[in-house]
C-alpha positions as CSV (number, residue, x, y, z in Angstrom):
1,X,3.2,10.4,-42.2
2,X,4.8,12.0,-39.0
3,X,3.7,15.4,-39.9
4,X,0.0,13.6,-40.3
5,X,0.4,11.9,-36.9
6,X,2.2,15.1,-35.0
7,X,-0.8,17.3,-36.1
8,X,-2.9,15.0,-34.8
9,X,-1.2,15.0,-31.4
10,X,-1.6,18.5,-31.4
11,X,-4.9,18.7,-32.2
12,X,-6.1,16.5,-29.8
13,X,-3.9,18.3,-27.1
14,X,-5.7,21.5,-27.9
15,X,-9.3,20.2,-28.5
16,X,-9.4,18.8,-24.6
17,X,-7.1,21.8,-23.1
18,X,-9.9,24.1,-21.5
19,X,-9.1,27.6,-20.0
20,X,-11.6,27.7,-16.9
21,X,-12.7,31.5,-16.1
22,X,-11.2,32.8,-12.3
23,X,-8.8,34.7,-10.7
24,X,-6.1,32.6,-10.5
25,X,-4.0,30.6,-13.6
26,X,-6.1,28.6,-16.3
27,X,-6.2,25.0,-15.7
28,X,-5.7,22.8,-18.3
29,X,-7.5,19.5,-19.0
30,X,-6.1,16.7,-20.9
31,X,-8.2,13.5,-21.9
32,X,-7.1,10.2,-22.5
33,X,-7.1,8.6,-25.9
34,X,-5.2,4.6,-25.4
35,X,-2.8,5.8,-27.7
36,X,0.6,6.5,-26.4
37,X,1.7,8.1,-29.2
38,X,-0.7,10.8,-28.2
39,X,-1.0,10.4,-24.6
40,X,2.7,11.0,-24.0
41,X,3.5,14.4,-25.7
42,X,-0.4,15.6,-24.9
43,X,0.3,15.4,-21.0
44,X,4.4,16.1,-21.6
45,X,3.0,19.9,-23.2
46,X,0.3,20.7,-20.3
47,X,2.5,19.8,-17.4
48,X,5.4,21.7,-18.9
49,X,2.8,25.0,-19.1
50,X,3.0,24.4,-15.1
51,X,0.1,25.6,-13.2
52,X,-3.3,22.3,-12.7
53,X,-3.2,20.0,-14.8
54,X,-6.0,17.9,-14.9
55,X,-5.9,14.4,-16.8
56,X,-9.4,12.5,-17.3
57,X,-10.1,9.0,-18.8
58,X,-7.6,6.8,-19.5
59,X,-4.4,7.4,-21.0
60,X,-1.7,4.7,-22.2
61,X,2.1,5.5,-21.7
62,X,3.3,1.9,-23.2
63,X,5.8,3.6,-25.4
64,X,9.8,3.5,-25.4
65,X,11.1,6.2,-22.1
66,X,12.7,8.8,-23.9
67,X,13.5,11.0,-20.7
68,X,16.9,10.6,-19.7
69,X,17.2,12.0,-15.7
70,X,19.5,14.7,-14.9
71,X,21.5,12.2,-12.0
72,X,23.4,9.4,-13.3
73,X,22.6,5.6,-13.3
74,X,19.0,6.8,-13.1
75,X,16.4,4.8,-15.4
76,X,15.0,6.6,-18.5
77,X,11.4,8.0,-17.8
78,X,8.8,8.9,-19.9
79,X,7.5,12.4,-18.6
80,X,9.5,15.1,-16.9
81,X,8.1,17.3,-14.5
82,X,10.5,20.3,-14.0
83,X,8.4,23.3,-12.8
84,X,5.8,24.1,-10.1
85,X,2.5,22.0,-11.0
86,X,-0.3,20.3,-9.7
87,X,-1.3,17.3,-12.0
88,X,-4.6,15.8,-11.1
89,X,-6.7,13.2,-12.0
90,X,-10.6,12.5,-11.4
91,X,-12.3,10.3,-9.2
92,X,-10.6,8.8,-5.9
93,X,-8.8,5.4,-4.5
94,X,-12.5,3.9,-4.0
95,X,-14.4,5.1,-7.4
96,X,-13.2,5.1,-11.8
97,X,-10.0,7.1,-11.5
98,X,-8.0,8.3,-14.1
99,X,-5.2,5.6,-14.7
100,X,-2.3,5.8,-16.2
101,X,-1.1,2.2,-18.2
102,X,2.1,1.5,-18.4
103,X,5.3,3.5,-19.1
104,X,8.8,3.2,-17.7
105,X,9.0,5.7,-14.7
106,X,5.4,7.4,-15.9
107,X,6.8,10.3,-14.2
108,X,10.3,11.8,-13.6
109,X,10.2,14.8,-11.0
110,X,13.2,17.3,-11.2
111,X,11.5,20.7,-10.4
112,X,14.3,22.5,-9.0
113,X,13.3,24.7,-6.2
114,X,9.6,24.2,-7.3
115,X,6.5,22.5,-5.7
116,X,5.2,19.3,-7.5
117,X,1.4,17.7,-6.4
118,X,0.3,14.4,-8.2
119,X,-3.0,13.3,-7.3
120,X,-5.8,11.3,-7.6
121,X,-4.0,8.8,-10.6
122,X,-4.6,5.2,-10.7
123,X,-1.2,3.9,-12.0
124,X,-1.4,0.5,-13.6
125,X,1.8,-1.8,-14.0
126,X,4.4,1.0,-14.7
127,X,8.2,-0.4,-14.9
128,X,11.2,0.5,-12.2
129,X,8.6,3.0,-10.6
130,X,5.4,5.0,-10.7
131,X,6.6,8.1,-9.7
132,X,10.4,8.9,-9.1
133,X,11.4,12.1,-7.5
134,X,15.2,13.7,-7.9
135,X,14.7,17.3,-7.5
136,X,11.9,19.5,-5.8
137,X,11.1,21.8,-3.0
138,X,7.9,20.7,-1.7
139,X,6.2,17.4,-3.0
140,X,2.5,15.9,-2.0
141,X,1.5,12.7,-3.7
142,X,-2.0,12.3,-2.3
143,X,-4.6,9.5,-3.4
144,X,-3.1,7.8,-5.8
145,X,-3.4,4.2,-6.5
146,X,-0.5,2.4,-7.7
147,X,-0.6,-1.6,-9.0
148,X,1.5,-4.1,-10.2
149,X,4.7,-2.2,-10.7
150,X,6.5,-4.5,-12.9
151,X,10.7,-4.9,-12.4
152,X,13.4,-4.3,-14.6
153,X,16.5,-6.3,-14.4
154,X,19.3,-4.5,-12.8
155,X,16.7,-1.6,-11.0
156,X,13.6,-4.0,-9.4
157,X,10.7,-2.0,-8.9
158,X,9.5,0.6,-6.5
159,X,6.0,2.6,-6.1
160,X,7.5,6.0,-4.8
161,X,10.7,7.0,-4.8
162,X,12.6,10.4,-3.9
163,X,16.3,9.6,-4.5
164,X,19.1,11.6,-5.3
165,X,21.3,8.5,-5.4
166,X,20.5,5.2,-7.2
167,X,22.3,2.8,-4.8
168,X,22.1,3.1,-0.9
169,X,24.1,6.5,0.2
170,X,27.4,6.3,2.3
171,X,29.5,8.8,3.9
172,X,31.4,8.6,0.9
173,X,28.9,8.9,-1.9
174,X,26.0,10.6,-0.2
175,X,23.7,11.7,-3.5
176,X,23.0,15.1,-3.8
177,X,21.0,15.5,-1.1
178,X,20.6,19.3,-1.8
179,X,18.4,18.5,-4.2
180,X,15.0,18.0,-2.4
181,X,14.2,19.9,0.6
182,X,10.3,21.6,2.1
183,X,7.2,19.7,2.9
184,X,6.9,16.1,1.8
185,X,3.5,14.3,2.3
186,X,2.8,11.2,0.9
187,X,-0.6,10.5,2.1
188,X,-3.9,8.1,1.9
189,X,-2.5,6.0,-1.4
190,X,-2.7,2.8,-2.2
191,X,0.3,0.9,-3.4
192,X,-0.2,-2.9,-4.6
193,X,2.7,-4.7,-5.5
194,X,1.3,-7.9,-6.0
195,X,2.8,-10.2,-9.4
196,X,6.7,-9.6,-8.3
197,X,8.5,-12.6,-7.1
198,X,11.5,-12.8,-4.3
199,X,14.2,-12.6,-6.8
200,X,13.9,-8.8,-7.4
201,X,13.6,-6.3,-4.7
202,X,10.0,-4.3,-4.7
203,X,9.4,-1.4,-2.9
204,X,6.5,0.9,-1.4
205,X,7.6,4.0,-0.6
206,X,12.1,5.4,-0.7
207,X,13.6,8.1,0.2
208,X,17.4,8.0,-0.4
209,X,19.7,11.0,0.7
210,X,17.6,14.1,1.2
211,X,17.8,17.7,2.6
212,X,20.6,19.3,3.9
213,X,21.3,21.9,7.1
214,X,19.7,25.0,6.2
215,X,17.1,23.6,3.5
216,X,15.8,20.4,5.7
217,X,12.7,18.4,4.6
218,X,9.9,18.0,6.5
219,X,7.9,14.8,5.2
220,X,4.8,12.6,6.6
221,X,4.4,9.3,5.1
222,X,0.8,9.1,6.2
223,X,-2.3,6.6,6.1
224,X,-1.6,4.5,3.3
225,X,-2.3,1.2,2.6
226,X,0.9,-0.8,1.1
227,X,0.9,-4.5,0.0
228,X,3.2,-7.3,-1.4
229,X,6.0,-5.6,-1.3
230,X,9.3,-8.0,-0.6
231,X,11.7,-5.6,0.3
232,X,10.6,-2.7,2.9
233,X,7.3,-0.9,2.5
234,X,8.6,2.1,3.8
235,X,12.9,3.0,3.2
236,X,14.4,6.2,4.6
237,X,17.7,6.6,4.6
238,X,20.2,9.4,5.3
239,X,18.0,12.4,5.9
240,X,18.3,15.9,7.2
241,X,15.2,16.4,9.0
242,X,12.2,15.0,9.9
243,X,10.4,12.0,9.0
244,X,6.9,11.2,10.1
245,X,5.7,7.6,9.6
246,X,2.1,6.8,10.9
247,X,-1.3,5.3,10.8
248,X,0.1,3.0,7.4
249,X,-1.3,-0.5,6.6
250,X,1.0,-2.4,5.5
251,X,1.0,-6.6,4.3
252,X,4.1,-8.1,2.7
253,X,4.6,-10.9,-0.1
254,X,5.0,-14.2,0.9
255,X,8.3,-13.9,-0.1
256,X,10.9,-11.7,0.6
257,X,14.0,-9.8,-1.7
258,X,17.6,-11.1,-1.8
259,X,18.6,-8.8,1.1
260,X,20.1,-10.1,3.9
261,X,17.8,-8.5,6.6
262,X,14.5,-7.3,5.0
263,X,12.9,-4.8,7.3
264,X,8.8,-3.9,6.5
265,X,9.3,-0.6,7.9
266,X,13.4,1.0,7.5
267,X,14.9,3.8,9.0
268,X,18.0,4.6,8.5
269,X,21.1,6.8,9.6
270,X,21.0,10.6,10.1
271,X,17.4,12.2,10.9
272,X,14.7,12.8,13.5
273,X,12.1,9.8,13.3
274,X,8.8,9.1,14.4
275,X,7.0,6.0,13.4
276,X,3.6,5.5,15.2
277,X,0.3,3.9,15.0
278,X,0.9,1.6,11.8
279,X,-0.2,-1.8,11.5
280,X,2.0,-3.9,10.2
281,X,1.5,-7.7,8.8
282,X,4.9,-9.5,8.1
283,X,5.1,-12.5,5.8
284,X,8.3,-13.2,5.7
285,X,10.5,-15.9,6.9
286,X,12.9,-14.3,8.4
287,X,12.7,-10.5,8.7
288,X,12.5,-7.7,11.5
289,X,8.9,-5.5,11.2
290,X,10.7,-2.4,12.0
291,X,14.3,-1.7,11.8
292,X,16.4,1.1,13.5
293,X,20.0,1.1,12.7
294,X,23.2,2.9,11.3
295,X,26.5,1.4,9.8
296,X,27.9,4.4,9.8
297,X,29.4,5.9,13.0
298,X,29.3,9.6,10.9
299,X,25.1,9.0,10.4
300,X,24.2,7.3,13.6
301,X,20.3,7.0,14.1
302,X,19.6,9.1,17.3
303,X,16.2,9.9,19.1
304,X,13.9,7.8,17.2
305,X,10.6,7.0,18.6
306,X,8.9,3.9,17.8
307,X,4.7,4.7,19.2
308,X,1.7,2.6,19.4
309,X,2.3,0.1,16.3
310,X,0.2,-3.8,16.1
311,X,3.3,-5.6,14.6
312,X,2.0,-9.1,13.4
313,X,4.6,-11.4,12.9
314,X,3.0,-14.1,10.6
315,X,5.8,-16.2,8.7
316,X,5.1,-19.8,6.8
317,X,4.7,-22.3,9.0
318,X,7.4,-24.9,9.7
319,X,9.7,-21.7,9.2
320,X,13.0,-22.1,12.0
321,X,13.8,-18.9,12.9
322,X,17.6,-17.5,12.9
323,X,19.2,-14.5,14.1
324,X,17.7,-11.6,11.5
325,X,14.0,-12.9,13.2
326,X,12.2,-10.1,15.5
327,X,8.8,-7.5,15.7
328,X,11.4,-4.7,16.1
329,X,15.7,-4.4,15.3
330,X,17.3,-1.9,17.0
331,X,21.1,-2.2,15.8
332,X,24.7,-0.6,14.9
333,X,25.3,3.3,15.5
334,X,21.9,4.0,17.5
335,X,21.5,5.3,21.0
336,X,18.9,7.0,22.5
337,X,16.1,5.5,20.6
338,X,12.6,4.6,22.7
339,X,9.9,1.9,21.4
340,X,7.0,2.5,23.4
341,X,3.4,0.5,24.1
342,X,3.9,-1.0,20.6
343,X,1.8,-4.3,20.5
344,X,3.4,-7.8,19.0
345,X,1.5,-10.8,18.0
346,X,2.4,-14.0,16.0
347,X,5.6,-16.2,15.8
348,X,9.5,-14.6,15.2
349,X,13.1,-15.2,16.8
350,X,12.3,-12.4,19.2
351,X,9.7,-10.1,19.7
352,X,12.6,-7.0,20.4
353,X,16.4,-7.1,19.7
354,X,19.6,-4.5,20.1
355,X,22.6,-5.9,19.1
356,X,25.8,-4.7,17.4
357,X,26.0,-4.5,13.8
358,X,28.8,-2.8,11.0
359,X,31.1,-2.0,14.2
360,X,28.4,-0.2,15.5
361,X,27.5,-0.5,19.2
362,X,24.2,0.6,20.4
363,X,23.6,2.5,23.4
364,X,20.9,3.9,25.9
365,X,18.1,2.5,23.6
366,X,14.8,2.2,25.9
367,X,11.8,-0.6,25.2
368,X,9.3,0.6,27.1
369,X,5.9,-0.8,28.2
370,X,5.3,-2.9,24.8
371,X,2.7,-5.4,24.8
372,X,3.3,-9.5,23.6
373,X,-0.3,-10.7,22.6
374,X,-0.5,-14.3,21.5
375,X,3.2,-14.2,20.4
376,X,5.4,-17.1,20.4
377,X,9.2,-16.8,20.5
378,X,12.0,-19.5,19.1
379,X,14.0,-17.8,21.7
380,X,13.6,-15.1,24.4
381,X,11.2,-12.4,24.2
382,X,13.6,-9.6,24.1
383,X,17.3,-10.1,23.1
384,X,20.1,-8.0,24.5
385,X,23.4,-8.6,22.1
386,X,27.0,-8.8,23.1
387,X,28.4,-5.4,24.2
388,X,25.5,-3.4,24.1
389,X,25.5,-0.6,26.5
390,X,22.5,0.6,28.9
391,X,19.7,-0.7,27.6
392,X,16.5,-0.2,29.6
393,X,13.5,-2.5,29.3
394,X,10.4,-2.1,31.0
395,X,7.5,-4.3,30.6
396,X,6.7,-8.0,30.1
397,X,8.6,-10.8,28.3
398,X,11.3,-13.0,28.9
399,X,15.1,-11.0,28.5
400,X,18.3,-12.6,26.8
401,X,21.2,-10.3,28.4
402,X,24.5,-9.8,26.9
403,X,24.8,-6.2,27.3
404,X,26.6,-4.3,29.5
405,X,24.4,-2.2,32.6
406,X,20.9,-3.1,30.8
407,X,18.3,-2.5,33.4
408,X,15.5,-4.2,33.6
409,X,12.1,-3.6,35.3
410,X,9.8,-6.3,34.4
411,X,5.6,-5.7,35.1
412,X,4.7,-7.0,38.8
């Protein structure tokens, strides 16, 4: 009976893989049946041939992962990717798209020293993640609509992630950031992580640990639309390069994860940030809308710039706000970041706050010409914590002032 069914997979592998005529390398088209048993191996064989894949119809992975990832503590998958491709589906984020049901991590990147582009795939309720990323050089993930990632116990669930490490890197255990380096654009998809509850940490898009000197990454997280997520929408941490973040629409849960200080959008030790133009609607309780910081004084967070984002602060009522409450958190090992004209509307602790954090002492940070709409503090506008050092705050709002030589210029 399995020689009876693995003909048939075969047969229906080959019947809808088409040569197209042209210069350049056959692409390969791959249609749908509902059956994992032949969805699974029919798109495992084209996308190990390499070259464009493209997958039409709809295809079911609900089957047991059999991929085991090359890095340890990493979930089983269900399709590897580990050469140069371009998988594709048909359609687009606002029309029928090929989706993808199911599957525990539908697909496990670790093209080594290759370029990977996934496109155009509607992915519906995957486990752990829709798309996890370990190993490439060069990665677009480009309008793709991801929904209802469902969590596992012990891994929660994600939308994107490019790790090279399964928990948070330290100094000590940084990954293998060597692993990924080139362009990285993760543009125009939609990511809905709506069903998840607070007990389980969901996020939008990851990157953990991730290019080194000599073989940086370039990557643009860019105009897409993120929802119900209760951990960050956006997580970067420990980079070697540059990380643009902009024009994003992002709306969290009600709820947020068991972390102690949820950020929507995260960035995180070494790199060169830019986040800019993104509108961001936080849920939350208590939570900061963008976070800047460093625990570690061997990553601190240098030079970021913070540009044009409508922060909306919109929390349950009745909600009394603590100290982990504020539009944007600069904190720990960061000096010389600037937030400029960003605009801030709703209800938090603060609008802005710098203050210490892991030993970490922040220094000649700049908030610059930022804009309080119809916002409503629980305490000042703009907190300055204990030992802070030369802090510069132009602009409007009320100040809290621990540091030491903050100068402020307020609007006449």
């Amino acid at each position: 009976m399995s020689s009876i069914r693995l003909l048939v997979s075969l047969v229906v592998f080959n019947a809808t893989a088409l040569a197209w005529p042209g210069a350049g390398a056959a692409k390969v088209v791959v249609v749908g049946t509902g059956d994992p048993t032949l969805d699974v191996p029919a798109v495992q064989a084209a996308v190990d041939r390499g070259g464009d894949v493209i997958l039409r119809g709809h295809f079911s992975f609900d089957a047991a992962p059999t991929i085991v990832p090359e890095l340890p503590d990493f979930a089983l998958a269900t399709v590897r990717v580990s050469r140069e491709v371009t998988i594709s589906g048909t359609g687009d984020v606002d029309e029928e798209m090929t989706t993808i049901e199911g599957g525990q991590v539908p697909f496990e990147v670790e093209a080594h020293d290759s370029s990977v582009t996934i496109q155009r795939l509607r992915f519906l309720h995957p486990r752990i993640e829709a798309i996890d990323v370990s190993a490439v050089s060069g990665l677009t993930i480009r309008s793709c609509r991801i929904e209802g990632v469902e969590p596992l116990d012990g891994f929660g669930a994600n939308a994107i992630g490019i790790n090279t490490t399964f928990n948070p890197p330290t100094p000590g255990s940084p990954g293998a950031p060597e692993r990924i380096s080139g362009k990285l654009s993760i543009v125009h998809n939609v990511i809905d992580l709506a069903g998840s509850t607070g007990a389980f940490n969901t996020i939008g898009v990851a990157v953990f640990s991730a290019g080194v000197a000599g073989a940086e990454i370039d990557a643009e997280i860019l105009g897409n639309r993120i929802a119900n997520t209760t951990e960050p929408a956006i997580n970067i941490r420990r980079v070697a390069g540059r990380v643009a973040i902009e024009r994003n629409w992002i709306s969290t849960a009600d709820v947020a994860g068991p972390g102690p200080r949820p950020d929507v959008i995260r960035v995180v030790n070494s790199g060169s940030y830019w986040i800019a133009y993104n509108f961001i609607e936080c849920r939350w309780p208590q939570a900061f809308g963008i976070g800047v910081f460093s625990q570690f004084a061997a990553w601190p967070i240098e030079h970021a710039i913070v540009l044009g984002n409508h922060i909306h602060m919109s929390p349950p009522e009745g909600t009394v706000f603590g100290p982990n409450s504020a539009a944007m958190s600069v904190r720990g090992f960061a000096s010389g970041n600037l937030a400029l004209e960003n605009t801030i509307r709703g209800r938090a602790g603060n609008a802005m706050s710098i203050f210490t954090f892991q030993g970490g002492v922040p220094a000649s940070n700049a908030l610059v010409l930022n804009r309080l709409e119809d916002f409503v503090a629980s305490a000042a506008d703009i907190f300055v914590g204990d030992q802070v050092v030369n802090t510069l705050v132009i602009g409007e709002g009320s100040v809290e002032d621990h540091g030491l030589g903050t100068l402020i210029v307020p609007l006449r």
